[in-house]
N, C-alpha and C positions, 0 to 999 in steps of 0.2 A: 796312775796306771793300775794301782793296785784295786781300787774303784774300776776301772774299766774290765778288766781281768773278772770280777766276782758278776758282773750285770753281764758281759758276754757269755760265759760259763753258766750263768744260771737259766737264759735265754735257748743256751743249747741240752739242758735238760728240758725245757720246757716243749722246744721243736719236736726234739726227737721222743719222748713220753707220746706224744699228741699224736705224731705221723706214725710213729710205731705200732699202736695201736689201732692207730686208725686203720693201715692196710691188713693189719692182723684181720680183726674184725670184721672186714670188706668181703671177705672170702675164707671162711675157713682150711677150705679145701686143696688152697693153693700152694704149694711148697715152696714158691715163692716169698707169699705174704709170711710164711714163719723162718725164715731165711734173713727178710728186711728186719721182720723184729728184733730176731736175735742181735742184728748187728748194731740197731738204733740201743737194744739192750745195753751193748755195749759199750757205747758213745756215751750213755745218759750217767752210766757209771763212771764213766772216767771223767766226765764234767762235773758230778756228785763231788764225787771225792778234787777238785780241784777249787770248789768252791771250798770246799771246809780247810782246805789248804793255805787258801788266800784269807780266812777266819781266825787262824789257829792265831793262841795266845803264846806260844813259846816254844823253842824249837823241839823240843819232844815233839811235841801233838804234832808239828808241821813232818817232822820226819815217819810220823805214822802216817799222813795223810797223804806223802810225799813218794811212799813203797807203793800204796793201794792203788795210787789214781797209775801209777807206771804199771803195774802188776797187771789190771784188767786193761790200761791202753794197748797191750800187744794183741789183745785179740779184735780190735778196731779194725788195721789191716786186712785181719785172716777171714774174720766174718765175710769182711766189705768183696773180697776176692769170690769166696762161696757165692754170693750172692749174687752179682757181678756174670760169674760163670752158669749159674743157671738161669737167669735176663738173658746172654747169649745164646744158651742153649747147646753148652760145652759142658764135656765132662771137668778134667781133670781131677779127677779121685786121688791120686798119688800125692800131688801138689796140695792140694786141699787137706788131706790125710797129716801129711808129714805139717804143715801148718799150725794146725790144731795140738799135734804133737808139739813141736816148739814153743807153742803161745803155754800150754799147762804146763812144760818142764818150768819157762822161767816164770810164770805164775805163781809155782810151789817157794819158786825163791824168794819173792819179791819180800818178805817181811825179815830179810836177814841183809847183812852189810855186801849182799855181794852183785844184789842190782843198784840197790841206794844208799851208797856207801853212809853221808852225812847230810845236812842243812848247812849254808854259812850265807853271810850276806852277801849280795851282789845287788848294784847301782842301784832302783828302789826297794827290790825286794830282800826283806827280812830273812827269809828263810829258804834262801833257793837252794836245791838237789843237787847233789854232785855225785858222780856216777863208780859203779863198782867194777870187779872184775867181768861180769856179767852184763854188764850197759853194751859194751861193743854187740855181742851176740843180738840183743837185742832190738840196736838203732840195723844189726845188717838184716833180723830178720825183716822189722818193719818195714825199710825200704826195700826189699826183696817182693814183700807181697801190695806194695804199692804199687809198684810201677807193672806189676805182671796183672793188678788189675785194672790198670791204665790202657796197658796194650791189648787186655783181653775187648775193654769198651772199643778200643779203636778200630780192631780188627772186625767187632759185630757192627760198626760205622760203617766200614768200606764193603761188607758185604750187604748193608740193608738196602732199602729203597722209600723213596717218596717219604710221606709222613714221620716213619720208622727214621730212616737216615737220619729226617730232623730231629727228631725225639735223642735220639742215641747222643747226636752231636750237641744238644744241649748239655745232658749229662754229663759229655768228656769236660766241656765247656768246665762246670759246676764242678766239678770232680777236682779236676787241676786250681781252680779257684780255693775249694777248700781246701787241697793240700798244703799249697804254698799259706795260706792261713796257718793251718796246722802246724807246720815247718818252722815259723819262729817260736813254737814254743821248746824247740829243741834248740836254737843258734847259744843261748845264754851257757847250758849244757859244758859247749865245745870253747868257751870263753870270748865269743864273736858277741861284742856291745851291742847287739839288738835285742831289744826286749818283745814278749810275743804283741807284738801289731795286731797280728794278722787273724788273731783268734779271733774275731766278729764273724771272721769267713766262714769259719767251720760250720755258721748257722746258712749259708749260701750251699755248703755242701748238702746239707741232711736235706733241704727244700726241691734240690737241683734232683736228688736220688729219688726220694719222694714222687717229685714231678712224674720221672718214669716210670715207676712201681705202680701209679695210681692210672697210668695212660688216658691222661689229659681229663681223665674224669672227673676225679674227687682233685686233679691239681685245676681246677678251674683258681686261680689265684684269688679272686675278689672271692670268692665264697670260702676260701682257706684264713684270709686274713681277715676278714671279717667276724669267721666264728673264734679263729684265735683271739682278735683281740677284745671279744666280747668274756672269753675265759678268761683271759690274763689279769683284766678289769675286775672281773668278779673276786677273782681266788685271790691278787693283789688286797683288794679293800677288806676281803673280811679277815687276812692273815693279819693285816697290820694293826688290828684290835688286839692279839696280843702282847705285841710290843707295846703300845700306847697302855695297856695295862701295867705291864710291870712296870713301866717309865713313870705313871700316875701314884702307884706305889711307895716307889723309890721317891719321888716328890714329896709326900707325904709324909711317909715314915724311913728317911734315910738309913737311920742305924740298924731297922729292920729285916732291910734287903742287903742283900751282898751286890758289890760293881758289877754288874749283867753289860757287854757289849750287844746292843739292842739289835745289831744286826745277826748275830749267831740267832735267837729266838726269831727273829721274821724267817731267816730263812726254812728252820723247819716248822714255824709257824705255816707258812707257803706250801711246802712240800706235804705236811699233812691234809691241810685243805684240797688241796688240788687232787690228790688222793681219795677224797670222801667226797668229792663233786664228781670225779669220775667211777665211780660207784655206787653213785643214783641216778638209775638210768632216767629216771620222771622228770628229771629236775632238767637232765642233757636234753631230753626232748622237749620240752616243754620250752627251753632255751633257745633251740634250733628249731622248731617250730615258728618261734616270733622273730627269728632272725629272715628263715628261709622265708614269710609269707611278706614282711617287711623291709628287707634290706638287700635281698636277692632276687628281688625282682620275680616270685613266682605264688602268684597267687594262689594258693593249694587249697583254701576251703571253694572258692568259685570251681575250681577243675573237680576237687571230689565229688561236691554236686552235680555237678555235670555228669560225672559217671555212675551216681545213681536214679541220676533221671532216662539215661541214656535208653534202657530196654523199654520205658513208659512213651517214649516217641513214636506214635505210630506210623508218619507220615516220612519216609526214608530220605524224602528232598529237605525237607525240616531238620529233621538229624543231623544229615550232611553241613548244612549250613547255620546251626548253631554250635557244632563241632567246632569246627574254622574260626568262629569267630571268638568261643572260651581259649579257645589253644592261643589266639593270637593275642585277646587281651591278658592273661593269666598266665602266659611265660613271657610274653611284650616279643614275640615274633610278629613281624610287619606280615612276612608272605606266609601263608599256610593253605593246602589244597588237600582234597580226596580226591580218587581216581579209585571208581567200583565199576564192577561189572554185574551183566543179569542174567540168569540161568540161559537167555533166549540172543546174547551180545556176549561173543566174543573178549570182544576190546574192552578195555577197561577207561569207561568216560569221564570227563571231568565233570565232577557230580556238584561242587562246590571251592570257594577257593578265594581268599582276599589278598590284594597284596599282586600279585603276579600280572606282568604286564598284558597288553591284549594279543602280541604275537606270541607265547608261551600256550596261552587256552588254544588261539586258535590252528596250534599245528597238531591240534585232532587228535585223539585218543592212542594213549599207550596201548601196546601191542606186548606179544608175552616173549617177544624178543629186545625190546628195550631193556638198557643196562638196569632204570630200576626198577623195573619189575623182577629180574634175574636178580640182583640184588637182595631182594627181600623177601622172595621165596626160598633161595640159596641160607640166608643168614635163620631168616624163623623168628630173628626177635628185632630190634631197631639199633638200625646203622646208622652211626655216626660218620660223615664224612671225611674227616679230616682224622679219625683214627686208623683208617684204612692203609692197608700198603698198597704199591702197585704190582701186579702179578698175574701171568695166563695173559688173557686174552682182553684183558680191561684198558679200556680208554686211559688218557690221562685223566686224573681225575681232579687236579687241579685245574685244568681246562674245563671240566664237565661242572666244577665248583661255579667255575666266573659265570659260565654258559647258563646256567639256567638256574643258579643263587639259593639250590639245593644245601643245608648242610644234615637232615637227620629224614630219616627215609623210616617210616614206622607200617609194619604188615598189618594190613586189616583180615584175620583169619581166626577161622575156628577150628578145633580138629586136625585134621588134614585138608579144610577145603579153604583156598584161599579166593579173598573177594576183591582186595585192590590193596593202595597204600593210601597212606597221610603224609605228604612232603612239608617241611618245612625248614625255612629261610633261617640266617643269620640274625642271631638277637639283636635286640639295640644296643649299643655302646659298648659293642663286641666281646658280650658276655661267653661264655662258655655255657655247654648244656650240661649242669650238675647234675648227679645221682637225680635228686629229686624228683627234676624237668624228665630225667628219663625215664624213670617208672612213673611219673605221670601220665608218660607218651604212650609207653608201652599199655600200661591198665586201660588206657582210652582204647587203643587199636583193638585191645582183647574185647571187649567190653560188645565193643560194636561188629565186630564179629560174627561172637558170643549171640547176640541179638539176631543180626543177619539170617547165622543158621538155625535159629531156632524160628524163624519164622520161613524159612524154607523146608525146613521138616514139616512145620503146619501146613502149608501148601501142597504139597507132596501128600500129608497124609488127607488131605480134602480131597484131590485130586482121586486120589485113590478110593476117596470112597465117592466120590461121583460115579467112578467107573463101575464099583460095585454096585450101585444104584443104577446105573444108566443098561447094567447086564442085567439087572433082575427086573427094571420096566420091560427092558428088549423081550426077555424071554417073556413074560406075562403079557405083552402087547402079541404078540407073533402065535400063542395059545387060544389068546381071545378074538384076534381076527380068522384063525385056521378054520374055525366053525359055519360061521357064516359064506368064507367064500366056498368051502366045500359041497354047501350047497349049492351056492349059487353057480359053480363049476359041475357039479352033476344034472342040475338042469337043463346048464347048457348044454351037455350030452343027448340028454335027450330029445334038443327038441329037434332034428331032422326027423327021429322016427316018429314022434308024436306032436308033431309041431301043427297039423291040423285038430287034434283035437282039441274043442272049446273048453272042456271039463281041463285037461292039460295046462293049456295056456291061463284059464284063471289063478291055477294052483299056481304055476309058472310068477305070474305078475306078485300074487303075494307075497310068495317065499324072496324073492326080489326086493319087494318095496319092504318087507320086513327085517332081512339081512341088514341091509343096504341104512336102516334107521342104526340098525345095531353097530353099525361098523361108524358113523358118524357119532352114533354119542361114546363110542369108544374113543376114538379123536377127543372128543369135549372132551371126556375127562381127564383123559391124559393131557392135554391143553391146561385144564384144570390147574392139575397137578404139579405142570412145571412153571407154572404162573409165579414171579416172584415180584410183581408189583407193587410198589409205595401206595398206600391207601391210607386217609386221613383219618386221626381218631377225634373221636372226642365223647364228652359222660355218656354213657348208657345204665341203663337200668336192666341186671340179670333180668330179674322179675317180667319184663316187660316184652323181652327176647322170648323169653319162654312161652309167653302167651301169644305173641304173634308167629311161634312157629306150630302152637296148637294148631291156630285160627288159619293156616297156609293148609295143616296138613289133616285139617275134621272128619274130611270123607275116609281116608284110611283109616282113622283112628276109628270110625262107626263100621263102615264093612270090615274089618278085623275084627269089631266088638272088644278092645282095647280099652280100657279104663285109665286117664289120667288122673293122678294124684299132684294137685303144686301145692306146696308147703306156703303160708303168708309169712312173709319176712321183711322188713324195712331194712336194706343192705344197704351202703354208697355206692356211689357211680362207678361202673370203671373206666377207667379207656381206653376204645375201642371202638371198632368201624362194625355200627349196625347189620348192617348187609354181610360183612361176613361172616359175624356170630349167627345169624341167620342161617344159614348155610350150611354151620358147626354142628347144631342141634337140629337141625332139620335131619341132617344123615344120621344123627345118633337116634332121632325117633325113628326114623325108617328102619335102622336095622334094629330096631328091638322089635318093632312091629312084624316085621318078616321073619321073625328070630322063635316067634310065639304065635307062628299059624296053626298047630298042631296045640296048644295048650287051650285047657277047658276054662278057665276065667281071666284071661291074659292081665297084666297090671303095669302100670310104669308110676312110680313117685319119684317127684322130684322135691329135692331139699337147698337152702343156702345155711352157707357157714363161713363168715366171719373168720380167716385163717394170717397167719403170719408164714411166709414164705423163708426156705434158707438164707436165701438170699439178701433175705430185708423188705422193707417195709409187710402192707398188706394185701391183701387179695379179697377178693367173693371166688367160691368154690359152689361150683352146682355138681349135685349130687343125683345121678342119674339109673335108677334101679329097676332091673325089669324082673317079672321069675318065671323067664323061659328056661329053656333046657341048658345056659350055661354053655363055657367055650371051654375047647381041649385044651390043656397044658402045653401043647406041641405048637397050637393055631396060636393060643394065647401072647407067647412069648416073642411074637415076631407077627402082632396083629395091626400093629401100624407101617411095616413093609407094604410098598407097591406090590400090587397082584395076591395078596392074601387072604383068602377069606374062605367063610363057613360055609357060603352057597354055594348049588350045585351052579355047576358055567354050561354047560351042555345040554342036562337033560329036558328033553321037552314037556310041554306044560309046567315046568316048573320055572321061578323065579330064577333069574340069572344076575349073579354077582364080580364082579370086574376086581374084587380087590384094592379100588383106587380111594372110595367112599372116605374111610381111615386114613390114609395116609394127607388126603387134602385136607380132613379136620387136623392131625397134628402139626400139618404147615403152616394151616390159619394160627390156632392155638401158639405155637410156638413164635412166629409174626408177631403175634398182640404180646411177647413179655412171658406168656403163662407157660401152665403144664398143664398134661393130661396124665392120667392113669386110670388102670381096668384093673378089677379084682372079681375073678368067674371061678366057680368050681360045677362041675356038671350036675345037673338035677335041680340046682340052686340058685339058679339065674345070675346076672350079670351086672356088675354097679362101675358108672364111669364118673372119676373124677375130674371137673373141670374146673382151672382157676385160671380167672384174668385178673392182673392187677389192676387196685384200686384208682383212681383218677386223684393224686394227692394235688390240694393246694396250695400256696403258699401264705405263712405265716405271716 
């Protein structure tokens, strides 16, 4: 008995140390989780000091150990009541107050003859307590504050609901299980022949309390007993290298060592170890690390990769359904689905989804009146189902459980903008969803979000600059047709008055047939310009571009009296679609050539260079130099904008420029990979940079 007595006692230091801390730690913030500790505090001491009790060598030590474990047992009760009352969500401050008051007056006593009076034998124990004038006081507070936080659990029973109800009602369950545990270690006391039986229970109490405090979370059981018994194993085997030491010792060299009972050294053997294991946090993760990815069924390196692959998915149907399918192998949920929505749909579709039958998909997309969607813009973070109370205007939700085999509802949202949810089923072998599984769940939903909206802000801001683009063609398209039809509209004025005469009418046909060109290659190039078609590349030779945009454009180059300079250079290929490099340099000669009507020995050299781009790998850069009069700092800055340019649009006999030229060389250029850049300052002509990437082989 007295074996049983020290392995149940030591079992309830060990419960209560572990769940004590553990809710502490869960939450700092909660006044709760420092409410449970205090009380598990209390528990872990009075089973302390009762193992040393059942240890001691002689009735001395048994009667010092026999004042302490009674002295801190009265505050068991009083905590238990505190804590008890704020889980209901009761004051009583008075009760509580005067408690504490009681529990320290006879606490002050307890090391004098008038809680514990003596030790004498009783049936196997050696050294049982016999009680002083202050035991009454004491057996009435303790059962004062038992039963009043009996009926306090009872009363928060008959007012909860669903879940709650259950939850609560396990407790009382556990509660009255461990007292009556508790209870026989007081019959021997009162001279009633029962010996404490029942102390194994008290380890049913702190688990049953636990359970509540932890709201079915961290009490997933299999994942509680699991990492318990993975500590007990550990902190067990390396204490008992003590004892085996001194025992080794004592074998050796008997008359050296004094008679050691081998069990007093294990057990604070035990108690220091378990101490300095839980105060290396590397060692506790590192532990539940290989526990959680091995034994609790939740694959967390497969799920972390997942989430940092998640923003790298650019294809949203892809996402969706490799989602679904890490969540289902890596926490082993059968059913798992997404349900998103799109800036242009409402409804929130079923985007992806394993597991779930074909009448579940096919009763058609949640609507922002479905419970889980209210749900989960309501909550903001991921519900679990079976934590839930029932309340307002909610379905049953044990109905809505069977009905459609929901048990955790996780938000897909960023910000303030919500995009759908991630539902998913009931684990296999009717696991519970640990901590773990849920900040797994949760980091996933954020993650893809996260993604979502950052890809709608890109769109959004495209959007926005198409628009801004699409107002600055409009206004330079509407500038550069106003001319010609204004013509063409004052002609037609005149020709009732003047409509016979010959001289008239040929003018008439001209300015017509001439307009009329103008206003179509304004089309072309704006056509041009919005052209975004796939064009095939392959090796080109800068060098060879350049010369066949000579050999296109020789006649201007001699009526200008324009001097070309090409640099000889053996560059690589790049690639690149002939015809539209063609096209790139053709306009960039033209506008130098029109740029340098007015200059007395006009010049253009052209250069390659061999450059390495930011980006990586290489490039060919053609370097394109004219020394005309150079561009404004105003024109410069915003010279590849549609509709911008140096020439006059209007004035007659002169050259007329549409602003488009530049802007379709940056589309090409930028198409092929490269860049362009201009460096002009006025009087000092104009140099353009152009680089297309190299044509790389394979190794």
């Amino acid at each position: 008995m007295i074996i049983y007595c020290i392995v149940t006692a030591f079992l309830n230091v060990l419960a209560s140390v572990l769940l004590g801390l553990s809710v502490l730690f869960k939450d700092l913030k909660r006044r709760e989780n420092h409410l449970f500790a205090w009380f598990t505090a209390s528990f872990a001491a009075w089973s302390f000091f009762y193992i040393l009790w059942q240890l001691a060598g002689n009735a001395e030590e048994a009667l010092t150990y026999t004042r302490l474990l009674t002295g801190v047992s009265i505050y068991i009760p009083v905590t238990y009541f505190h804590f008890v009352s704020r889980l209901a969500g009761k004051s009583g401050r008075v009760e509580i107050a005067a408690g504490y008051a009681a529990a320290l007056g006879l606490s002050f006593s307890m090391m004098t003859p008038h809680l514990v009076r003596s030790v004498e034998p009783l049936m196997m124990f050696p050294y049982w307590p016999k009680g002083g004038v202050l035991f009454y006081p004491y057996i009435i507070t303790f059962a004062y504050f038992t039963v009043r936080a009996w009926t306090r659990l009872i009363g928060a029973y008959r007012e909860a609901v669903y879940w709650r109800k259950k939850q609560l009602g396990y407790v009382c369950v556990c509660t009255v299980v461990g007292w009556v545990g508790g209870l026989t270690n007081f019959l021997l006391w009162f001279d009633i022949p029962v010996p404490p039986v029942g102390n194994g229970l008290a380890l049913v109490y702190i688990i049953g309390v636990s359970y509540a405090m932890m709201r079915f979370r961290l009490a997933d059981m299999d994942q509680f007993l699991i990492k318990g018994a993975a500590y007990l194993c550990f902190v067990a085997g390396v204490a008992l290298l003590y004892p085996l030491i001194i025992a080794g010792l004592s074998a050796l060299s008997p008359a050296a060592m004094p008679e050691l009972a081998l069990a007093t050294p294990y057990v604070g053997a035990f108690l220091v170890t378990l101490t300095l294991v839980w105060a290396s946090p590397r060692f506790r993760r590192r532990l539940e690390s290989v526990l959680e990815d091995r034994a609790l069924g939740a694959d967390r390196q497969g799920l972390s990769e997942h989430i940092r692959r998640i923003s790298l998915i650019a294809d949203p149907a892809k996402l969706y359904r490799e989602t679904v399918e890490v969540v289902s192998q890596g926490l082993e949920v059968p059913r798992v689905a997404i349900y998103c929505r799109t800036e242009q749909v409402a409804a929130y579709q079923f985007c992806a989804g394993v597991g779930f039958p074909d009448e579940w998909v096919k009763r058609g997309p949640l609507k922002d009146k479905d419970w889980i969607i209210q749900k989960a813009q309501a909550a903001g973070t991921v519900t679990v189902m079976y934590e839930l109370e029932k309340g307002g205007d909610w379905r049953d939700l044990e109905a809505v459980r069977k009905e459609s085999g929901i048990e955790v509802v996780v938000p897909i949202k960023a910000d303030s903008v919500f995009f759908g949810v991630m539902v998913c089923g009931a684990r296999q072998n009717h696991r519970l969803y640990s901590d773990l599984a849920i900040s797994l769940l949760e980091t996933i939903g954020l993650q893809i979000g996260l993604t979502l909206r950052s890809r709608q802000i890109e769109r959004q801001a495209n959007q926005t600059e198409k628009l801004i683009s699409l107002g600055t063609l409009a206004a330079g398209l509407a500038h550069e047709l106003r001319n010609p039809l204004v013509s063409i509209r004052t002609f037609g004025a005149l020709i009732e008055e003047q409509g016979g005469d010959a001289e008239f009418r040929k003018e008439f046909r001209g300015v017509v047939e001439r307009d009329v060109n103008r206003i179509g290659s304004i089309i072309d190039h704006v056509a041009a310009f919005a052209e975004n078609a796939q064009v095939k590349f392959a090796p080109v030779q800068l060098i060879e571009v350049i010369r066949g945009v000579h050999d296109i454009a020789r006649t201007e180059f001699t009526k200008a009296n324009v001097k070309l300079e090409i640099a000889e250079a053996s560059m690589p290929d790049v690639a690149a679609n002939y015809g539209q490099l063609i096209q790139v340099f053709l306009n960039l000669f033209q506008n130098a050539i029109q740029a340098m009507e007015d200059q007395k020995e006009p010049r253009i050299d052209v250069g390659f260079d061999l450059v390495k781009p930011a980006h990586g790998g290489r490039a060919v850069q053609v370097t394109i130099h004219d020394n005309g009069p150079g561009i404004d700092e105003t024109v410069r800055a915003r010279i590849f904008d549609p509709f911008v340019t140096t020439k006059a649009t209007g004035e007659p006999g002169k050259r007329r420029g549409m602003g488009l030229g530049l802007a379709i060389v940056k589309r090409i250029v930028d198409g092929h990979g490269g860049s362009i850049d201009v460096v002009s300052q006025p009087g000092r002509g104009t140099t353009f940079f152009v680089q297309i990437p190299c044509m790389e082989f394979p190794k």
